[in-house]
Steps between C-alpha positions, in 0.01 A plus 500: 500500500641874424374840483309461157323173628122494467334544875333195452834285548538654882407235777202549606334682233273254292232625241276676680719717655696576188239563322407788833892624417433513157211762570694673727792537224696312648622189244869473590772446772594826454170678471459360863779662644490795322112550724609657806322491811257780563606572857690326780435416852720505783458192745487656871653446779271285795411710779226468748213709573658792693728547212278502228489849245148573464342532176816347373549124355621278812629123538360400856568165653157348702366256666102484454295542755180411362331329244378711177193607473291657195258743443325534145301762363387557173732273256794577775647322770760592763708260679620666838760272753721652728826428626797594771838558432767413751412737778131473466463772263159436353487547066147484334535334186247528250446319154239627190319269302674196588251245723759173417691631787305432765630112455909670509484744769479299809563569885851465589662524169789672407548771208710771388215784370635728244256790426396889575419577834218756583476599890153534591482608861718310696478239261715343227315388161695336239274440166574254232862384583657230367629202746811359475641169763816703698760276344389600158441821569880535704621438135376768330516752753666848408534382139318645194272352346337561092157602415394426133167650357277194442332453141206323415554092601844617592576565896771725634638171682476334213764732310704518814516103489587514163739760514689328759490188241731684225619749709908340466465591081559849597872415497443478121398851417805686347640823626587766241688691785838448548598466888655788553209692360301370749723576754500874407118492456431307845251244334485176529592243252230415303430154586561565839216748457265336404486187778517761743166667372310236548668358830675724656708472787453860696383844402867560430498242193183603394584871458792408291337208319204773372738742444698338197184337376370840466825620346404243252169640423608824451786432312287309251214780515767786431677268210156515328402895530873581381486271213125682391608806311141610498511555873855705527472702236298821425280383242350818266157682510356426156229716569563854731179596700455861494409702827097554543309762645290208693756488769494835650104498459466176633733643795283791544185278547700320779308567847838535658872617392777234377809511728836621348588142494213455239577752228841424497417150426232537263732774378786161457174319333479793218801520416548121476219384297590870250846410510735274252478201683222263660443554853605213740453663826495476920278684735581435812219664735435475874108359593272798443733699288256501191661255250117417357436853424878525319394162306146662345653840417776259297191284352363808381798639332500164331118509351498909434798336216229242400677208647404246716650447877459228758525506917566182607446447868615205736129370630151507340413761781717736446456469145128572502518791806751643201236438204249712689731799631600577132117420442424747724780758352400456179145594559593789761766649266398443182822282386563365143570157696258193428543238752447135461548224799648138422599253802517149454203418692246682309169332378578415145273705316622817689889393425388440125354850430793669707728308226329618261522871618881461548567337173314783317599754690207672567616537888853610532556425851489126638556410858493122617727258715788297280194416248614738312815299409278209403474325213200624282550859615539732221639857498371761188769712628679431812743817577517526841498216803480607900565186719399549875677417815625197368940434429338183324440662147835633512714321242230279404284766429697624154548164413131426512414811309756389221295160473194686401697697247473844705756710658312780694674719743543358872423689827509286797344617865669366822411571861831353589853739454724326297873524441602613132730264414242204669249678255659537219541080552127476550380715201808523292634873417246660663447851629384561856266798652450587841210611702545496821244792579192457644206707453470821705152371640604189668480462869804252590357167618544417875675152588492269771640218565333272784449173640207233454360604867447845344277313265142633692620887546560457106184374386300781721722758296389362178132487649566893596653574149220303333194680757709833339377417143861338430592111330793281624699206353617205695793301339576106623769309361291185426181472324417186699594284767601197286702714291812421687615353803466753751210614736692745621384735137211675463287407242237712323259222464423439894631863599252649299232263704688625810451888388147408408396358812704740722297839297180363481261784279734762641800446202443326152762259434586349197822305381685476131786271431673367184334114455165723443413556145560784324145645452480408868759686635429774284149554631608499870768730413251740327221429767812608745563829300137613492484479924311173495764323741673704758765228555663289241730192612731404266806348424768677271265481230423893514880583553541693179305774376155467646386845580238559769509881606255403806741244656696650778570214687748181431574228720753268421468149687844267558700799357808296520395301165536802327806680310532884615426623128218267502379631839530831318327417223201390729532766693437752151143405474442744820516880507375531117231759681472838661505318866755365764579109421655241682726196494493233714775251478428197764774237549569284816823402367808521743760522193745772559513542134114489453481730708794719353257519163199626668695743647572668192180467385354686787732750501472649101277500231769544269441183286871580305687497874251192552608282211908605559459360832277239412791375284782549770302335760455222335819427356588339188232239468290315758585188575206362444482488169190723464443744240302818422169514359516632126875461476718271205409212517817341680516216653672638766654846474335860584639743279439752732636314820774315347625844302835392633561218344350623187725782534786191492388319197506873341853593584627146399270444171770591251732222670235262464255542192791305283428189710113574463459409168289195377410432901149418581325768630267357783489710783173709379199465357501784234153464368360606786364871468 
């Protein structure tokens, strides 16, 4: 057996399961062990009750006490047994869904518990832990252990047990870096790297064993964009716009005055798309600086030339809350600009006739999700392309433009601050504007950060905001408690019961999250905007763009799941009105660093300080393997996070590229968009 073996030749796979790798694209040796796990977990340390970090995961070693017993409800069960530790120290332990136990957890027998612990009173509660014997467990405590995402038919064990199976091949993979290189780069040999991904000895190992694989990626990634000539060099305007009156009416009709920040981009906007060359550029504006208002004014530049532009934003949400602001505009102003909405979830007659209006060009504007790449999607005459809060059409974006035959000019809206030279990676030779200026009518948001005991005193102030004609949004990590292995989240499905129950008549609570539909979610979101709902629980789903003037209040629940920008980017759905609004960050986490974040976060609002220490605080890369929403698709690198050893693969490219040529590229998935 070698690295180019089929899967189905590893012990212990037989049909069926091949056939499960097979749909998981995974068909070789190598395939296998090029699929990373998708976090890691850290076997703890046995301690007894006294010792035990609450709302933390915990191995406890007990004797119990008493038999199980069960209560069921509904189509639910819960198996409670208790049990003493060494010194007496009582633990409750209780189990979900899972009535076979009652036969396994008898009096007087012996476990090690590994779970979170929740302190309720005086007492201890650990839910769902797994049970290990203490002489199995003595083996693998203190060492790391993989997590794979599961596929259909295809269990995270599973992989691990067959990763273990071919795991020795890795000696096999060759090393285009000569030792000494890697001694001046501080990697890791190659095939050292990749055993120690998967089974890793310590943190230590781990760090190092990520850190060349995601030298790899990059170097491949970078290798591609520098061998694209469309994406490095200036590529001429065919067809000069010429300036329009419509802009400075347009501004005139505005309600309220654009910031400096503003005209001098939409000033950089002019000048681009009437210049010599297309426009491939950056803006790079803080939450609430008024990127959407920049994007129409550059739309309408586009159709007062009779040409046709297109606003692509990340979720079906946003995309529609954008169709009906330039709606709106259009009708208040007067504009030249015909809007059209495609997503990829529209009923099929509607998608039909917007192709239709697209293809003949009767409306010049289109806004949508990624649809708008899709095959079938005709442009009369594409000129101009916005792309919104998303580094994801970056590189791709040009080359998926170039499939279609078009090559419109590229503006590209980011929340997040950016270096230029990690930029110019991202979207090629691009050009970069700043606004970093908010407008003069915003009242800075108030932050606090606070523990889950505050959690009463909070929902009053919502009730207080709400009984004062004001809306609130409640994030949770989770959008239900079988979503992951952890009761210690909230989740919007039973918190939104919780909020329900705990308001009665006196608050209308409703919840939105992303396994809704998309004329589901859309409705709520509307129903939210028109002051049907004064609270809305959500998960990150309404994270970019969603603009509710009436919402003053945001509470963040388990704040320590979130990434500082991220908690920013929440945060920016808040203070969009003429009144005071609020942040509430809760956390119970003990973590110095955690708690280092929030800090920062409830201390500024600046969101381009945020993401800089965002970035520092988190190092180069977290361990864990977890990535961004909406980045490149990487396996494992963050091009933000890891800028360092992009940085590396940058500085030592020309040493490299010669070695480069003719070698597999396999470390991204480049069709996705």
């Amino acid at each position: 057996m070698n690295l180019k073996s089929d899967i189905s030749s590893v012990k212990g796979v037989g049909a069926k399961t091949a056939e499960a790798f097979y749909k998981a694209n995974i068909k070789t040796v190598e395939d296998l062990i090029r699929r990373f796990p998708r976090t890691y977990e850290k076997f703890e340390n046995i301690v007894c009750v006294k010792d035990i970090l609450v709302n933390e995961r915990n191995a406890v070693f007990a004797c119990l006490y008493t038999d199980a017993k069960i209560i069921r409800y509904s189509n639910k069960s819960v198996v409670t047994v208790y049990a003493k530790d060494v010194n007496g120290d009582v633990l409750e332990v209780k189990f979900f869904n899972a009535p076979y136990l009652l036969k396994t957890l008898k009096k007087g027998s012996f476990y090690v518990f590994r779970g979170f612990v929740k302190k309720i009173g005086e007492k201890y509660s650990m839910s769902q832990p797994k049970m290990y014997k203490k002489e199995d467990y003595l083996k693998i405590e203190g060492k790391i252990g993989p997590i794979y995402s599961q596929a259909k038919d295809l269990s995270g064990n599973k992989i691990e047990k067959t990763v273990k199976e071919v795991i020795d091949l890795t000696r096999y993979i060759d090393d285009y870096l000569f030792d000494s290189e890697i001694d001046d780069l501080k990697l890791y040999p190659l095939a050292e790297s990749f055993r120690s991904i998967h089974f890793p000895k310590d943190d230590n190992e781990l760090y190092f064993a990520r850190r060349r694989l995601v030298f790899e990626e990059f170097l491949d990634f970078y290798h591609m964009i520098r061998s694209d000539e469309a994406l490095s060099l200036r590529i001429e305007n065919d067809k000069p716009f010429i300036e329009v009156a419509d802009l400075r009416l347009f501004e005139e009709k505005l309600p309220y005055k654009l910031t400096n920040a503003q005209k001098e981009t939409i000033k950089d906007i002019v000048n681009d798309m009437t210049g010599p060359y297309l426009m491939n550029r950056l803006i790079q504006g803080d939450v609430g600086s008024g990127k959407t208002v920049v994007a129409i004014m550059a739309l309408l530049l586009c159709a007062a030339n009779n040409a046709q532009g297109a606003l692509m934003a990340p979720t079906e949400v946003l995309a529609v809350q954008h169709f009906v602001n330039v709606k709106k505009f259009c009708e208040e102003c007067g504009l030249c600009i015909k809007p059209v909405l495609l997503t990829g979830k529209m009923p099929a007659k509607a998608k039909k006739e917007a192709l239709s209006l697209i293809k003949s060009g009767e409306c010049n504007v289109v806004i949508g999700t990624h649809a708008l790449f899709e095959e079938g999607v005709e442009f009369n005459d594409l000129k101009l392309a916005i792309t919104d809060e998303q580094h994801r059409f970056g590189v791709n974006q040009r080359e998926a433009f170039r499939d279609k035959g078009l090559m419109p000019h590229l503006l590209v809206m980011s929340a997040t601050p950016i270096p230029r030279t990690l930029a110019m990676v991202m979207y090629g030779n691009v050009d970069i504007s700043i606004m970093n200026e908010l407008p003069k009518n915003r009242i800075p948001i108030k932050n606090a950060v606070v523990a889950g005991s505050y959690m009463k005193k909070s929902l009053e102030f919502i009730e207080k905001e709400v009984a004062a004609g004001h809306q609130a949004y409640v994030i949770c990590p989770m959008i239900d408690e079988s979503e992951e292995d952890n009761f210690n989240l909230k989740n919007v499905t039973s918190f939104t019961e919780e909020l329900k129950e705990y308001y009665g008549e006196r608050v209308r609570v409703t919840c939105l999250h992303g396994k809704m539909k998309a004329d589901e979610k859309n409705r709520i979101m509307e129903n939210f905007k028109a002051g049907n709902f004064d609270v809305l629980v959500s998960t990150t789903v309404i994270e970019v763009g969603v603009d509710v003037p009436n919402a003053t209040v945001m509470l963040i629940e388990n704040a320590e799941r979130f990434g500082l920008s991220q908690l920013h980017q929440l945060r920016g759905r808040v203070g969009r009105g003429d009144a005071q609004s609020y942040c509430i960050l809760m956390s119970d986490s003990k973590n110095e660093e955690t708690i280092k974040r929030l800090k920062v976060l409830n201390e500024t609002n600046d969101g381009f300080l945020i993401a800089k220490k965002d970035i520092e605080l988190r190092g180069p890369g977290e361990l864990n393997g977890l990535r961004q929403s909406g980045e490149l698709s990487f396996a494992l690198g963050d091009i933000l996070n890891d800028s360092d050893v992009l940085m590396s693969v940058i500085d030592n490219y020309e040493n490299l590229k010669e070695r480069l040529i003719g070698r597999e590229v396999r470390a991204i998935d480049f069709r996705t968009i």
